[in-house]
DSSP file (Angstrom, degrees, kcal/mol; ACC not computed):
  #  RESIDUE AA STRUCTURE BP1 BP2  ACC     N-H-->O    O-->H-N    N-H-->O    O-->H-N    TCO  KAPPA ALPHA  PHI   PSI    X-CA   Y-CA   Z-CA
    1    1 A X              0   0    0      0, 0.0     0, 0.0     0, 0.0     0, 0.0   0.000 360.0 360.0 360.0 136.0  108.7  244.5 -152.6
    2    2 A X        -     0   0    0      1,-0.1     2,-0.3     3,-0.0     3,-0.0  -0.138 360.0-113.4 -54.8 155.2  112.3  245.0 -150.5
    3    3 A X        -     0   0    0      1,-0.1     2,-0.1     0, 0.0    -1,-0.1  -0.640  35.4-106.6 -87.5 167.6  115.1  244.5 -152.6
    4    4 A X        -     0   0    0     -2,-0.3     2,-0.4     1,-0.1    -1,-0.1  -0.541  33.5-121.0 -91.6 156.3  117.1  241.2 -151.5
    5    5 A X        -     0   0    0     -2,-0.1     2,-0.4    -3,-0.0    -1,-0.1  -0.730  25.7-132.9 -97.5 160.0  120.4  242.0 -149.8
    6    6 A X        -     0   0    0     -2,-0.4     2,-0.7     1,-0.0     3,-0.0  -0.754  12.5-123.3 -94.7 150.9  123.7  240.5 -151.4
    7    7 A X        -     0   0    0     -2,-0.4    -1,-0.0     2,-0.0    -2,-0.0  -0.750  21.9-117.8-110.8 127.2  126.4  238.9 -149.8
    8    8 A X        -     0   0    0     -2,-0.7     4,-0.1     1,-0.1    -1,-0.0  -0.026  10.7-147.3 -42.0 167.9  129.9  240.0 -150.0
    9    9 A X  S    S+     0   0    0      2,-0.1    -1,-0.1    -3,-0.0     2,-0.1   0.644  80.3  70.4-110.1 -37.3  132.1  237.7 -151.5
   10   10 A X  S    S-     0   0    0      1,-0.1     2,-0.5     2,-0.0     0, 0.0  -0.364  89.9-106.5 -82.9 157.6  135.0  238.7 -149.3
   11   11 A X        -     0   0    0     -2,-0.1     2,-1.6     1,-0.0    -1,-0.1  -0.677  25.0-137.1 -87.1 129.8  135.1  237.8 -145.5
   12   12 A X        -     0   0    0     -2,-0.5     2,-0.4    -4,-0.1    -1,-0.0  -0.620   6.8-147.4 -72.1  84.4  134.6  240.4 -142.8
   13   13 A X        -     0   0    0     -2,-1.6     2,-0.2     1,-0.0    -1,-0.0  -0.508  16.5-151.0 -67.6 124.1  136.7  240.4 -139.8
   14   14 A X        +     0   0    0     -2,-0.4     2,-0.2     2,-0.0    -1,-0.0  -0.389  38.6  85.7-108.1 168.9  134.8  241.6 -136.5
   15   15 A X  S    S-     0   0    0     -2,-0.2     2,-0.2     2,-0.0    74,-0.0  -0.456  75.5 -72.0 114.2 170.6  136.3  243.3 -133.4
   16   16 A X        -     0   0    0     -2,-0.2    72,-1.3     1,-0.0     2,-0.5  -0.615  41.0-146.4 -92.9 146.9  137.2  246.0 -132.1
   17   17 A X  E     -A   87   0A   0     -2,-0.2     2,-0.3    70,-0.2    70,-0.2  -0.913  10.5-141.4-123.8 132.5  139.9  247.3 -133.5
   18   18 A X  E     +A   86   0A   0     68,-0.5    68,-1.4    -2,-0.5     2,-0.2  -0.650  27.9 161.6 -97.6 140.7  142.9  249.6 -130.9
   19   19 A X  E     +     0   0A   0     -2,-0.3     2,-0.2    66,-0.2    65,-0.1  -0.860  29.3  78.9-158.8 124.3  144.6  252.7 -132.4
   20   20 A X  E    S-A   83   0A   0     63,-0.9    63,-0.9    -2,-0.2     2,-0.2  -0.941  77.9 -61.6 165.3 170.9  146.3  255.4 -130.1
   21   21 A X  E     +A   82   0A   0     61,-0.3     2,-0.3    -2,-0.2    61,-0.2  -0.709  53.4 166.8 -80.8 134.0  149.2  256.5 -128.0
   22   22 A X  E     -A   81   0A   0     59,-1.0    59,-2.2    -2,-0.2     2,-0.3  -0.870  34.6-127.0-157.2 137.7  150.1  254.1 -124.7
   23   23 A X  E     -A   80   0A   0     57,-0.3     2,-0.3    -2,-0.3    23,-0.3  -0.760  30.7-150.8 -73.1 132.7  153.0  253.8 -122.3
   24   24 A X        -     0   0    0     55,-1.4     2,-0.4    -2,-0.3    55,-0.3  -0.833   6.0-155.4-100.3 164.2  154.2  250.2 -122.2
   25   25 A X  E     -B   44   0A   0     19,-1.4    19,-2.5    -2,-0.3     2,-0.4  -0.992   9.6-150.0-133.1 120.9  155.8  248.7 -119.3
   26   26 A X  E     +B   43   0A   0     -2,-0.4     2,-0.5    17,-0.2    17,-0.2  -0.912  17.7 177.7 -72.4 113.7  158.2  245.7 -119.8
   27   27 A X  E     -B   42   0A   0     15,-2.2    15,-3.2    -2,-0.4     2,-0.3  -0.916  27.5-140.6-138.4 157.5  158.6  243.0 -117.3
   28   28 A X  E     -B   41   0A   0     -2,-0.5     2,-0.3    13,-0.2    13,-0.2  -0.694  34.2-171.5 -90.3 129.8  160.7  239.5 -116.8
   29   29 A X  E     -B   40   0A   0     11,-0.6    11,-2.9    -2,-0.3     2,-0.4  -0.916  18.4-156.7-123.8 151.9  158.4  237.0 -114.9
   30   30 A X  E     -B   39   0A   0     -2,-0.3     2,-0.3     9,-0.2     9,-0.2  -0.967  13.4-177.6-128.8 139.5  159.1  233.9 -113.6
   31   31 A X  E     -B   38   0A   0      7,-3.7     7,-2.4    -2,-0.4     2,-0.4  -0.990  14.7-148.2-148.2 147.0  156.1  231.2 -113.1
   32   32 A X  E     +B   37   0A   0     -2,-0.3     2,-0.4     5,-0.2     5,-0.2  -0.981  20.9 171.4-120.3 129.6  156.6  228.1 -111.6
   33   33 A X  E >   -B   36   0A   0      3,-1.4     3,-1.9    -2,-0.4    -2,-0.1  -0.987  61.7  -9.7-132.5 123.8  154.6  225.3 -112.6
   34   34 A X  T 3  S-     0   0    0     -2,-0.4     3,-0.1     1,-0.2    -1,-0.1   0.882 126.7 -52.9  54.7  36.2  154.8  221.6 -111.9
   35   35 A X  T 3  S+     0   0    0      1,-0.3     2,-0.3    -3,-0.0    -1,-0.2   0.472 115.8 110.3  75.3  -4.5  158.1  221.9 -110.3
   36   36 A X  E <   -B   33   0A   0     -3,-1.9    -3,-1.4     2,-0.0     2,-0.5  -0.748  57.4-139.7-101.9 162.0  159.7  223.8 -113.4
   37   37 A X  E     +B   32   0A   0     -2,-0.3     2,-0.6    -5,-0.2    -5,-0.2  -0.902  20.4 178.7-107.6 110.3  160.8  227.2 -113.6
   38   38 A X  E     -B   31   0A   0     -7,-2.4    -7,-3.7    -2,-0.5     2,-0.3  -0.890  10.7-157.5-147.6 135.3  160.2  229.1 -116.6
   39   39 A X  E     +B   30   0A   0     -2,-0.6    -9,-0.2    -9,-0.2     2,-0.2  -0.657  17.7 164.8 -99.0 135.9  161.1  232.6 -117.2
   40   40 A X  E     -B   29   0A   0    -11,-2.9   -11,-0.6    -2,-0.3     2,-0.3  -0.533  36.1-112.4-123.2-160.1  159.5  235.6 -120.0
   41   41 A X  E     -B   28   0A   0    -13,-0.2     2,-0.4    -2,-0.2   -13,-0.2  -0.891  26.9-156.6 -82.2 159.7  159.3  238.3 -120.7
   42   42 A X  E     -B   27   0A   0    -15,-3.2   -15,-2.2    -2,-0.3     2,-0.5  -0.816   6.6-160.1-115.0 131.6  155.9  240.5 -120.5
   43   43 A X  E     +BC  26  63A   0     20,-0.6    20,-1.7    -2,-0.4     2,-0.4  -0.993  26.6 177.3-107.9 131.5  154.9  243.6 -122.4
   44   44 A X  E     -BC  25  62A   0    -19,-2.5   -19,-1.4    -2,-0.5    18,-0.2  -0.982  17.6-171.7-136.4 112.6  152.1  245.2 -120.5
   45   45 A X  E     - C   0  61A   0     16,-2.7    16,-1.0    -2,-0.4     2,-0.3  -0.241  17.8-142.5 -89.8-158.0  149.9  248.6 -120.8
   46   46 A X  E     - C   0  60A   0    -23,-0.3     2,-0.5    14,-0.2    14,-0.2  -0.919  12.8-157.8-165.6 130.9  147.4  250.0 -118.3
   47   47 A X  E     + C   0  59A   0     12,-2.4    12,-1.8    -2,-0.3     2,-0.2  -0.992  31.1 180.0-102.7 115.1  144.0  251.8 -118.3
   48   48 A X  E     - C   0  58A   0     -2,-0.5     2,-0.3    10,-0.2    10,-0.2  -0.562  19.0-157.6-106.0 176.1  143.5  253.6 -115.3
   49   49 A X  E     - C   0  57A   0      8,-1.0     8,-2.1    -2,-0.2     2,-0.4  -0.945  30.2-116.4-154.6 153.3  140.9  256.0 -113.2
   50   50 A X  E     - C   0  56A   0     -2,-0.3     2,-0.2     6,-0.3     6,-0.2  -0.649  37.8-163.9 -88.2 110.2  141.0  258.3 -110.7
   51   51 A X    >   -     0   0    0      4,-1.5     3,-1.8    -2,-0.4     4,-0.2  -0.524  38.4 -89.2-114.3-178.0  138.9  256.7 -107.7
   52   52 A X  T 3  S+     0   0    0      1,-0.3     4,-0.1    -2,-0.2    -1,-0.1   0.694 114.7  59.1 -69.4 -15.3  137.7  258.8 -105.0
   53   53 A X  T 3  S-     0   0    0      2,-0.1    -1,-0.3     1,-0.1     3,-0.1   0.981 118.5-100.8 -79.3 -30.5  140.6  258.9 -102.0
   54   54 A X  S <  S+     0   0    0     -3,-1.8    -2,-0.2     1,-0.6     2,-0.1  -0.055  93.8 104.2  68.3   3.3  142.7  260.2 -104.7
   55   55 A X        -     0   0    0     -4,-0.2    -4,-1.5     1,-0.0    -1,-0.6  -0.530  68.3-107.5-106.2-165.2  144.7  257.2 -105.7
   56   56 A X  E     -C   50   0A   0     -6,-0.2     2,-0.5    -2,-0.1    -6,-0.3  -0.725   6.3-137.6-115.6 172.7  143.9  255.2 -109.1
   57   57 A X  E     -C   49   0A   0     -8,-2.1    -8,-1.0    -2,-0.2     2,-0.4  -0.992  33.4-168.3-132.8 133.4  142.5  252.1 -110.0
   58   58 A X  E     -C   48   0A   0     -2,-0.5     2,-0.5   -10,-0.2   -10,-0.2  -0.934  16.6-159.2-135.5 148.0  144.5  250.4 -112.8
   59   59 A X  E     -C   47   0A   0    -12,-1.8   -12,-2.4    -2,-0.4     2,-0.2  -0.971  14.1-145.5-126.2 126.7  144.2  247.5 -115.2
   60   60 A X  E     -C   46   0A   0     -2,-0.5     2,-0.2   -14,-0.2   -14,-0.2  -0.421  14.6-173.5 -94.9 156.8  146.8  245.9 -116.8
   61   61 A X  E     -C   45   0A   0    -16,-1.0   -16,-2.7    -2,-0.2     2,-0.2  -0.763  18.1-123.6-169.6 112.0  146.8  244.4 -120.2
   62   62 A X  E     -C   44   0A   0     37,-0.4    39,-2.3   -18,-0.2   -18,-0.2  -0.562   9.9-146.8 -87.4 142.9  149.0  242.6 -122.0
   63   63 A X  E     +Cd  43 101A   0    -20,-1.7   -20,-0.6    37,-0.2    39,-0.2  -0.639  16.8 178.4-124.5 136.0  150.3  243.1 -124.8
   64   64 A X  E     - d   0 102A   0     37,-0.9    39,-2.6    -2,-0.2     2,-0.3  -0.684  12.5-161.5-100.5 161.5  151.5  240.1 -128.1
   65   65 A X  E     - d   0 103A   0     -2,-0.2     2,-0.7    37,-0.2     3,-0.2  -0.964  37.9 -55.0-164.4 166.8  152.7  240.7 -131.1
   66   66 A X  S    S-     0   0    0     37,-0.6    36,-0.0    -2,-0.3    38,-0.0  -0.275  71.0 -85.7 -32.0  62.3  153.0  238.9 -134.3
   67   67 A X  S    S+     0   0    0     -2,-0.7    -1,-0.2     1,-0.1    -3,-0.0   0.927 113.3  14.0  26.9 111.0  155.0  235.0 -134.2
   68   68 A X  S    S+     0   0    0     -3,-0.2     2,-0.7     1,-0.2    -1,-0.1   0.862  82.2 137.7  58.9  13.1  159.2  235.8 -134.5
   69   69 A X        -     0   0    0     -4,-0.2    -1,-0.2     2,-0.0    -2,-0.1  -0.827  50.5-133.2 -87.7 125.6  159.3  239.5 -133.8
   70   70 A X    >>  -     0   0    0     -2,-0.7     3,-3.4     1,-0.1     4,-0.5  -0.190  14.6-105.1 -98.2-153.6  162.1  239.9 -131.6
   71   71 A X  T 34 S+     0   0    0      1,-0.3     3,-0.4     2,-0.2    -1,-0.1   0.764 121.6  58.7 -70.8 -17.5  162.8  241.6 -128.5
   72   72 A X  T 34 S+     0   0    0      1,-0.3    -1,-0.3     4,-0.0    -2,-0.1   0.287 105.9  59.3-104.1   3.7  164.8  244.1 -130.1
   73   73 A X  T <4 S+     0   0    0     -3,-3.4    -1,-0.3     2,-0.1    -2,-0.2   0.462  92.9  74.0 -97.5  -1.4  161.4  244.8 -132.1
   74   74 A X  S  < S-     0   0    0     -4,-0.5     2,-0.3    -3,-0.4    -4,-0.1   0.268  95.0 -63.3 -75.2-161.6  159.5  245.4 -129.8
   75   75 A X        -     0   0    0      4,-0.1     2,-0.2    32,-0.0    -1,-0.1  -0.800  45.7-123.1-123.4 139.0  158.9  248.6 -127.3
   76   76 A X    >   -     0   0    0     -2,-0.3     3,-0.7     1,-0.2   -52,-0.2  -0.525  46.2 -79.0 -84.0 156.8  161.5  249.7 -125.0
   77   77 A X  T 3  S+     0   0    0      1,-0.3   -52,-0.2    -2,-0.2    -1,-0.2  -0.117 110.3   1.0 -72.4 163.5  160.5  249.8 -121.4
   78   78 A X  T 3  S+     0   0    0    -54,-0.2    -1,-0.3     1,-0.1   -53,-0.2   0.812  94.9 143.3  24.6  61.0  158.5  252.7 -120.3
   79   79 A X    <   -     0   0    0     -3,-0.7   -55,-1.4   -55,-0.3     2,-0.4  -0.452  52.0-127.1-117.3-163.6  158.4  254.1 -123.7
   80   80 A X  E     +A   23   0A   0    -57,-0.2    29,-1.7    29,-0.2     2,-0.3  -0.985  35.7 175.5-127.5 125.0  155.2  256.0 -125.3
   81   81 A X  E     -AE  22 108A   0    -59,-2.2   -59,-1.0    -2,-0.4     2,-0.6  -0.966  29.7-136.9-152.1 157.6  154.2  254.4 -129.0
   82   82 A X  E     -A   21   0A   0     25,-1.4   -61,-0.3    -2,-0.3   -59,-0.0  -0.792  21.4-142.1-123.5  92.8  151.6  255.3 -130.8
   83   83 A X  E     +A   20   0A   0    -63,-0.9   -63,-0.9    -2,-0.6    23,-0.2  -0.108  18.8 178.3 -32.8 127.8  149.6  252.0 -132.4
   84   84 A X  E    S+     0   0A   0     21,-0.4     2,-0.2     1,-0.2    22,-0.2   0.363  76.5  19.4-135.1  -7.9  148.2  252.1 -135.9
   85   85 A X  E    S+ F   0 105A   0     20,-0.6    19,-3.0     2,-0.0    20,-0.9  -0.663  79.4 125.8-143.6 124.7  146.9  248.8 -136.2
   86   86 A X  E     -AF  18 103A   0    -68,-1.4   -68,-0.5    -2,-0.2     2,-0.3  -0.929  33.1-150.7-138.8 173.6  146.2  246.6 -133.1
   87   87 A X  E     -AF  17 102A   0     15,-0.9    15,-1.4    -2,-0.3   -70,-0.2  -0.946  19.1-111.7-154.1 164.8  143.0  244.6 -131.9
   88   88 A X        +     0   0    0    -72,-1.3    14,-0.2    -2,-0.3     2,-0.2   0.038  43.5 153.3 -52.5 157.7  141.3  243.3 -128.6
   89   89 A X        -     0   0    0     11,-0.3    11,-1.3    12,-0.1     2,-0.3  -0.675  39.1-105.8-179.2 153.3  141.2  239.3 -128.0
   90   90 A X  B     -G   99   0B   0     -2,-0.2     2,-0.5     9,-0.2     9,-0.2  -0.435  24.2-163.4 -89.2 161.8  141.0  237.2 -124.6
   91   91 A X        +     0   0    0      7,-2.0     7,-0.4    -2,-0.3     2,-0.3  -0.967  50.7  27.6-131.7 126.7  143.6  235.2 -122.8
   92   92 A X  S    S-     0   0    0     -2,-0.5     5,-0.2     5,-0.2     2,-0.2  -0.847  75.6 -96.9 121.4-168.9  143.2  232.7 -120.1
   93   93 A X  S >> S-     0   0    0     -2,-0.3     3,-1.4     4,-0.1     4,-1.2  -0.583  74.0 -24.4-134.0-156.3  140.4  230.3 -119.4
   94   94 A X  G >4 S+     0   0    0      1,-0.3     3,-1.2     2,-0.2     0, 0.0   0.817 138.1   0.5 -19.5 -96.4  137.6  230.7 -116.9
   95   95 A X  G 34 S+     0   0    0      1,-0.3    -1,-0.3    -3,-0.0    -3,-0.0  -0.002 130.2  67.0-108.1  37.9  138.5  232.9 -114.2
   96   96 A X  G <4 S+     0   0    0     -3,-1.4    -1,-0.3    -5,-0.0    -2,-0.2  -0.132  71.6 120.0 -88.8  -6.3  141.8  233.4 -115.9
   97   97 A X    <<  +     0   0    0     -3,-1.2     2,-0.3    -4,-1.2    -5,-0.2  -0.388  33.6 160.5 -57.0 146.6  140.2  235.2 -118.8
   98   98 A X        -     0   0    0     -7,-0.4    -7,-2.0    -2,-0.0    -9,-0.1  -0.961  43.2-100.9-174.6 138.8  141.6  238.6 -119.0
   99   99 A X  B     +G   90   0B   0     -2,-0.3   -37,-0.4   -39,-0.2     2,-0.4  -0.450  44.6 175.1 -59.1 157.7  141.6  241.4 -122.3
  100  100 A X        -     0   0    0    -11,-1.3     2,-0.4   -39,-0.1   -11,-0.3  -0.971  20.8-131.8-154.1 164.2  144.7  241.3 -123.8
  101  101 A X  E     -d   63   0A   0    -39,-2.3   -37,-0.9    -2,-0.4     2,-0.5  -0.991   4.2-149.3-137.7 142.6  146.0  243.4 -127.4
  102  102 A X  E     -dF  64  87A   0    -15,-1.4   -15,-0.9    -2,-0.4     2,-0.8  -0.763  16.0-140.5-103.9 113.4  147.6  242.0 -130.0
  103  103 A X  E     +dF  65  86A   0    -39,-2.6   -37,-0.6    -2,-0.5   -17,-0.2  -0.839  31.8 159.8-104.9 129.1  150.1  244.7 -131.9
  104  104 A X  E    S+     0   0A   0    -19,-3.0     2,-0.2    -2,-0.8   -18,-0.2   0.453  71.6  21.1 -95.6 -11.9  150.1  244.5 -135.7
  105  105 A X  E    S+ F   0  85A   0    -20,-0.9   -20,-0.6     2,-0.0   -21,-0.4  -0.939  74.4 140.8-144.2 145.6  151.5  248.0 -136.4
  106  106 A X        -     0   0    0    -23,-0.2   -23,-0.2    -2,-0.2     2,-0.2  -0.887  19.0-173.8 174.6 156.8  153.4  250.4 -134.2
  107  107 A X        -     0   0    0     -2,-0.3   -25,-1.4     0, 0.0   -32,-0.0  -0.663  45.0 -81.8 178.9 135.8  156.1  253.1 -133.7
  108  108 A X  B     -E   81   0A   0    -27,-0.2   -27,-0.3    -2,-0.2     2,-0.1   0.283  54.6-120.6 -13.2 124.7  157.9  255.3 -131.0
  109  109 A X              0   0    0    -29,-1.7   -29,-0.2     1,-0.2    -1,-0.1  -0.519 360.0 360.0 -75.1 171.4  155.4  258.3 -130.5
  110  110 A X              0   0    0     -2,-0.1    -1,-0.2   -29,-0.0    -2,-0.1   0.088 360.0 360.0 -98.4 360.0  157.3  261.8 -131.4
């Protein structure tokens, strides 16, 4: 007879989980909605490829971080940082859905 399996007592958290060196790009956006104005800023990375004329083809991906880190904790624009704990999640709705990564860990690559 199989042995039965046991069940952890502690909870598992699933995803994929991002660790690596990335340039970030910072940028101030303005979106207007319902006749208001409201201004951010965005931290954004990019995965690209190399398509066949020679140019790239790139995807952008924005980038969160924890509730009441400020700006001046964050990554300076077009700098290189090297992530040690981050992970994957969506953003949006329907056809507003888009990856986005959440950083939990991080610091200036060398």
């Amino acid at each position: 007879m199989a042995s039965q399996r046991k069940r952890k007592n502690n909870k598992t958290n699933y995803g994929l989980q991002v660790v690596g060196r990335i340039r970030v790009w910072v940028n101030e956006r303005e979106v207007k909605s319902k006749g208001e104005t409201y201004k951010f800023t965005e931290w954004v990375t990019s995965l690209g490829r190399k398509n066949e004329d020679g140019g790239y083809d790139n995807v952008y991906i924005p980038m969160f971080f924890p509730a009441g880190t400020e700006a001046e904790d964050k990554p300076e624009h077009n700098s290189i940082i090297f992530i040690t704990q981050a992970r994957l999640f969506v953003t949006g709705r329907g056809k507003y859905a888009k990856l986005s990564l959440y950083i939990e860990d991080w610091d200036y690559d060398d």
